[in-house]
C-alpha positions as CSV (number, residue, x, y, z in Angstrom):
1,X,0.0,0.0,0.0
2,X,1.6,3.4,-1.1
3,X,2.0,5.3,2.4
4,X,2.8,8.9,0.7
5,X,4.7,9.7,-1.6
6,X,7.2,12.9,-1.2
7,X,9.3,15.4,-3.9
8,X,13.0,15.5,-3.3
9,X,13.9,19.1,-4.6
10,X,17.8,18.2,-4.4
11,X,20.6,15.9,-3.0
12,X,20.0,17.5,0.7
13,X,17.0,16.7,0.7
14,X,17.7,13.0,0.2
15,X,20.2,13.3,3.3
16,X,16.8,14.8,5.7
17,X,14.7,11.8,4.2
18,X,17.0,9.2,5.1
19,X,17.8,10.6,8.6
20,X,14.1,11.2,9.9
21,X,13.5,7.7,9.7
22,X,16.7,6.9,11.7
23,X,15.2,7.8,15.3
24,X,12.3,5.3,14.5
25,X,14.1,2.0,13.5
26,X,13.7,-0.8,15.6
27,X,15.4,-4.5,15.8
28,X,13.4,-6.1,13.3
29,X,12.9,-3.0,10.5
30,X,13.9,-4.1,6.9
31,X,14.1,-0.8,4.3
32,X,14.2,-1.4,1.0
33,X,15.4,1.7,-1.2
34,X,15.0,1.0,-4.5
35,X,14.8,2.4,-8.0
36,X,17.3,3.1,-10.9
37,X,21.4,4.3,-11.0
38,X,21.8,7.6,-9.6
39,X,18.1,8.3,-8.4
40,X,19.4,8.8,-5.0
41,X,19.2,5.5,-3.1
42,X,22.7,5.7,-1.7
43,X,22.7,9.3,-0.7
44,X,19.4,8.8,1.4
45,X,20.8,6.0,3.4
46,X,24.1,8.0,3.7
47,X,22.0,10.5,5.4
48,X,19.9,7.7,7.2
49,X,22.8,6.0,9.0
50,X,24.7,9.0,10.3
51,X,21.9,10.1,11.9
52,X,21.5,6.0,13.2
53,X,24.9,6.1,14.7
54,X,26.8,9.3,14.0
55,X,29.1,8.3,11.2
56,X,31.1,10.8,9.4
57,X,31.8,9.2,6.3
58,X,29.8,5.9,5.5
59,X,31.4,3.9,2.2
60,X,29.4,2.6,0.0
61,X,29.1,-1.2,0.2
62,X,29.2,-1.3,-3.6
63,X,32.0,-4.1,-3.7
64,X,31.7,-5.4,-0.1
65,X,27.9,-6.0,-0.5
66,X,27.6,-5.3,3.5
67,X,28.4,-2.8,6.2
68,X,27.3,-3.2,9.5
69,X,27.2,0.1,11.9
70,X,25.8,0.1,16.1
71,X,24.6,3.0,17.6
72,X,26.4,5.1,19.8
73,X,27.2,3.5,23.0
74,X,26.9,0.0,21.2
75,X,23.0,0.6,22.2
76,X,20.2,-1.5,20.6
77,X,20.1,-3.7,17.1
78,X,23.2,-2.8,14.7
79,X,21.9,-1.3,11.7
80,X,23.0,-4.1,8.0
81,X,23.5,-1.5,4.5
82,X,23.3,-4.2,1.8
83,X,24.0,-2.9,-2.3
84,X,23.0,-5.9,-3.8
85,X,23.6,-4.2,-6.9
86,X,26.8,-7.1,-7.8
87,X,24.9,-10.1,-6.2
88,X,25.4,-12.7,-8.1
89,X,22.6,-15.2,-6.9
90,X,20.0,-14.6,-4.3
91,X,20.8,-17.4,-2.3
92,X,24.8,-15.8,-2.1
93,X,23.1,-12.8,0.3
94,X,23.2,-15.5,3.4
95,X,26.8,-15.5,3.0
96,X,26.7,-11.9,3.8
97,X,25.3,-12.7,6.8
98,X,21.9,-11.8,6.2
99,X,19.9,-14.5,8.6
100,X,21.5,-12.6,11.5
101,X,20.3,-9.0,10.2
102,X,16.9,-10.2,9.7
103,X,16.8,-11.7,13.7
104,X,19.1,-9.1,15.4
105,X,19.5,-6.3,13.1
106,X,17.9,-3.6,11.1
107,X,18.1,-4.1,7.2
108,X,18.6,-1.6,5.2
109,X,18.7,-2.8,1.5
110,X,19.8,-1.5,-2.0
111,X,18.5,-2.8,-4.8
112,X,16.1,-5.7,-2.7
113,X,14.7,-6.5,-6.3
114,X,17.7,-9.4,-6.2
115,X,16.4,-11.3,-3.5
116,X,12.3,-10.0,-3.6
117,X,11.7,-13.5,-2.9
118,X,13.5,-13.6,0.4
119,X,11.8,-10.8,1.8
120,X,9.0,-10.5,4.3
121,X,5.9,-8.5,3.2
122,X,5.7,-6.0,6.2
123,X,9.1,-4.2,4.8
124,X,8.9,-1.1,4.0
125,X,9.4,0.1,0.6
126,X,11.3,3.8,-0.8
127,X,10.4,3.8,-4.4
128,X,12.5,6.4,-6.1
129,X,11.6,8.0,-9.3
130,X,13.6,10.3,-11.0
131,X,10.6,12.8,-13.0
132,X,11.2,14.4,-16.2
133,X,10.7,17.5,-14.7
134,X,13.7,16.8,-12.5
135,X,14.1,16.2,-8.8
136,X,13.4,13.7,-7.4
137,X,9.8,11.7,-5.8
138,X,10.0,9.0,-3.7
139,X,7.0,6.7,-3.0
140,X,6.9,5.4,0.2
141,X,5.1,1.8,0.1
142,X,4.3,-0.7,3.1
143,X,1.7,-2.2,5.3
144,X,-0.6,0.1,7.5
145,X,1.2,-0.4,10.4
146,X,4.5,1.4,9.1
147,X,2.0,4.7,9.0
148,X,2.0,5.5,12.5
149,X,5.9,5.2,13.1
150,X,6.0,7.8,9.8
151,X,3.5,10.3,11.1
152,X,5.5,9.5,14.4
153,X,9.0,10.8,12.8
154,X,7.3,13.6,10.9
155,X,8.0,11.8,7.9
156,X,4.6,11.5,6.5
């Protein structure tokens, strides 16, 4: 179900996105960002894990597949950034660890079209779209009970 959907006038904006839903996540959360090459994926969960733990830079797990980060004081569920842009096969993400993100982590996922068959349904989706017109929109997709943590964060 499409929760909102929301116009990203620039890169910043991508960065605020990603780090209201930060202060939200709990053990359990998978995020899916998806959409095509250079529509922004990256740069909102950039912004969404410094503001999880307070990273200054946060690399790209383009050729590692995985990064793992934990929250300040080593408080709460670490936070999993899977690009599964090289995957080869969908069964290679449990070598990545992945089992142990979905029980004690919180997922967030690049390019989750390579393993849509592995996922639960009560993940929540970031479509991103990249308009004609320019900018950016992002439709934000997931079950009903995702819309109360969004209104919660300001998000939505």
């Amino acid at each position: 179900m499409r929760l909102a959907s929301i116009v990203l006038a620039d890169e910043d904006a991508a960065v605020k996105l990603g780090a209201k839903l930060a202060p939200g996540l709990q053990t359990g959360d998978i995020i899916c960002l998806e959409g095509p090459l250079g529509a922004g994926k990256t740069t909102c969960a950039r912004g969404l894990i410094k503001a999880f733990c307070g990273a200054r830079e946060v690399p790209s797990p383009t050729f590692t597949l995985v990064e793992t980060y934990q929250k300040a004081q080593n408080s709460g569920a670490a936070l999993w950034h899977f690009d599964l842009y090289r995957l080869g096969h969908p069964r290679d993400v449990y070598e990545l660890g992945f089992e142990d993100a979905l029980a004690e982590g919180i997922c967030l996922i690049e390019w989750p079209d390579r393993i849509e068959a592995l996922l639960p349904p009560e993940r929540l989706r970031l479509v991103f779209h990249i308009p004609q017109e320019g900018g950016r929109r992002i439709d934000i997709v997931g079950p009903e009970i995702w819309r109360q943590r969004l209104e919660a964060t300001g998000l939505i």
